[in-house]
C-alpha positions in Angstrom: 7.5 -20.0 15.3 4.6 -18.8 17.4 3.6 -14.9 15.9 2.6 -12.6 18.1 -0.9 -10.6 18.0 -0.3 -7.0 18.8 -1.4 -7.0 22.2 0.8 -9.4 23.2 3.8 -8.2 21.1 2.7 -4.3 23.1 3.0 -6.6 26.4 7.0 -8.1 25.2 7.9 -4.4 24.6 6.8 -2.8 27.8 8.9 -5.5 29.6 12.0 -5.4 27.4 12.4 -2.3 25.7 14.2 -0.9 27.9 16.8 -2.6 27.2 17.4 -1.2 23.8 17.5 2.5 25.3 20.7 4.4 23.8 20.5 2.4 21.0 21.5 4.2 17.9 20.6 4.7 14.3 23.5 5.9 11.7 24.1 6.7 8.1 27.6 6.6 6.8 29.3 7.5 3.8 31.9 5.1 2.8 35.0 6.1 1.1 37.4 3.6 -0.3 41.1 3.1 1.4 42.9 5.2 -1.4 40.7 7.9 -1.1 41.2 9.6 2.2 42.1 12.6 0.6 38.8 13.2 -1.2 37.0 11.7 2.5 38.7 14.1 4.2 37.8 17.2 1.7 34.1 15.9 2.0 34.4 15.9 6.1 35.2 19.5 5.9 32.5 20.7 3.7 30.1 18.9 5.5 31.5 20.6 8.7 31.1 23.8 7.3 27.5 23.1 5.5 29.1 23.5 2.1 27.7 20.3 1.3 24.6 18.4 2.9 25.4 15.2 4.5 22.4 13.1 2.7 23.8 15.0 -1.2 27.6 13.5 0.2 26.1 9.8 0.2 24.7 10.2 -3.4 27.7 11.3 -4.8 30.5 9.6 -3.0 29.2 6.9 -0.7 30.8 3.4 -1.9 28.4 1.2 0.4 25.5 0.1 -2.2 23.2 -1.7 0.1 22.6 1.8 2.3 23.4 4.3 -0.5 20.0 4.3 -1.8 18.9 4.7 1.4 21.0 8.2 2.4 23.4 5.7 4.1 21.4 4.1 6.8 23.1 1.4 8.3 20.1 1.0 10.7 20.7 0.8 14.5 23.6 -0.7 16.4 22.1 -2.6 18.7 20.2 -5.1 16.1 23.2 -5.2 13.4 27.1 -5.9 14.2 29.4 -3.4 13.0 33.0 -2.9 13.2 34.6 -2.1 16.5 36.1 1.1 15.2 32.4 2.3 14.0 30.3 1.1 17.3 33.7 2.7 19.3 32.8 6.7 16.7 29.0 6.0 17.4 29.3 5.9 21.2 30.2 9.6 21.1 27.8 10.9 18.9 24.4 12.3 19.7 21.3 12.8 17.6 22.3 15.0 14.3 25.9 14.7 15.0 28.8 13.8 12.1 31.9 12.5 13.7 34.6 15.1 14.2 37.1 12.9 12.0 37.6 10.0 9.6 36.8 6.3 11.3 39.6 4.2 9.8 38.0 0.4 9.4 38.6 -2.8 7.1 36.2 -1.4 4.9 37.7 2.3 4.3 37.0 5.3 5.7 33.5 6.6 7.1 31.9 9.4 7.9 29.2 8.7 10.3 26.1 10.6 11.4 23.7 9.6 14.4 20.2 9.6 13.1 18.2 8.7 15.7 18.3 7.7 19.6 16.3 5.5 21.2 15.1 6.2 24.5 12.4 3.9 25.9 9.5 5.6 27.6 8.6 5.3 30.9 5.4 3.4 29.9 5.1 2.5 26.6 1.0 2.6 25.8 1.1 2.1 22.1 3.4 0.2 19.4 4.3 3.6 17.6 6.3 4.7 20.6 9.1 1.7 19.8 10.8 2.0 15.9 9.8 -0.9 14.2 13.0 -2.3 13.4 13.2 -2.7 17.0 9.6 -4.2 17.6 10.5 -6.5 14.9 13.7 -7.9 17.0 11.3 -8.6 20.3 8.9 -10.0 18.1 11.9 -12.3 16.9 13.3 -12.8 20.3 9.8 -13.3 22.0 8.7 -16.1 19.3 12.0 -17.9 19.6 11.5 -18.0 23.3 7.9 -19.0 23.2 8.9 -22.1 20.7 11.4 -23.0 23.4 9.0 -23.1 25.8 6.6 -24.8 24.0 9.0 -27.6 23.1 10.1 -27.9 26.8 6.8 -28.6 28.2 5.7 -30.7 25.5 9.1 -33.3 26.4 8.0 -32.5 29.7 4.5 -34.0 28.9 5.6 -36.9 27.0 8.4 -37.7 29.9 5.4 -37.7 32.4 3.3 -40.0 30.1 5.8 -42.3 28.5 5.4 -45.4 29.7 9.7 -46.6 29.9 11.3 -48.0 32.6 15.1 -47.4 33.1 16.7 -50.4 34.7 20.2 -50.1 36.3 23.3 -50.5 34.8 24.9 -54.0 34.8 27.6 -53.9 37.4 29.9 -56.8 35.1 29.8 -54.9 31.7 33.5 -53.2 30.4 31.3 -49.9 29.8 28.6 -47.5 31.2 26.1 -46.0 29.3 
């Protein structure tokens, strides 16, 4: 795949980053299925500020590939998550925990928005796009570019190829 110098990777995001605006960024605790009852006691004292959402991961989150991380999950729009998680992070804004459990195959979460994206009107420097993001145009732009690439090159060689295509026999059993 082609990599893209900054410059040109600055030039991908003003054109497409916009299309990444509302994305969001979440941490979740995860609570096994058979303990809704402590979940739910942890939801509370969260909601009163008995207990800080990032000490709640440490000491009860069951995900191990985003509790050492205070529960980042990263942001929706570059990762697939569960229906019933995507459908809780729609109507949460930045800071917010959700109001109640989210029930999914996995257990029971409690989610907290971390961060919004919201592309800029004109995006003058790198630092203004998270990097996860960047990272997913510089993905998508280098995929694209190979394509293109590959599609002028067969062009090329069509153009140049020295073949000729005769017509099919009209008395043959089969077409090709």
């Amino acid at each position: 795949a082609v990599q893209l110098d900054d410059a040109a990777l600055l030039a991908k995001a003003q054109e497409s980053a916009a299309s990444y605006t509302g994305a969001k960024r979440s941490s979740h605790i995860l609570f096994n299925e058979e303990d809704q009852e402590t979940a739910q006691d942890v939801l509370k004292r969260i909601q009163t500020g008995e207990l800080a959402f990032e000490d709640a991961v440490a000491e009860y989150s069951q995900d191990e590939g985003s509790k050492e991380n205070g529960g980042d999950v990263g942001w929706d729009r570059l990762s697939s998550f569960v229906t019933e998680y995507t459908d809780a992070l729609a109507n949460l804004n930045k800071g917010e925990v959700t109001a109640e459990l989210v029930k999914s195959k996995y257990g029971y979460h409690i989610i907290m928005v971390t961060d919004v994206f919201e592309a800029p009107e004109t995006i003058e420097s790198l630092d203004q796009v998270p990097s996860e993001i960047l990272e997913e145009i510089r993905t998508t732009a280098s995929e694209t570019d190979s394509e293109t690439a590959m599609d002028d090159w067969l062009l090329e060689k069509k153009q140049t190829s020295d073949v000729t295509i005769n017509p099919m026999p009209e008395n043959v059993p089969y077409d090709v």
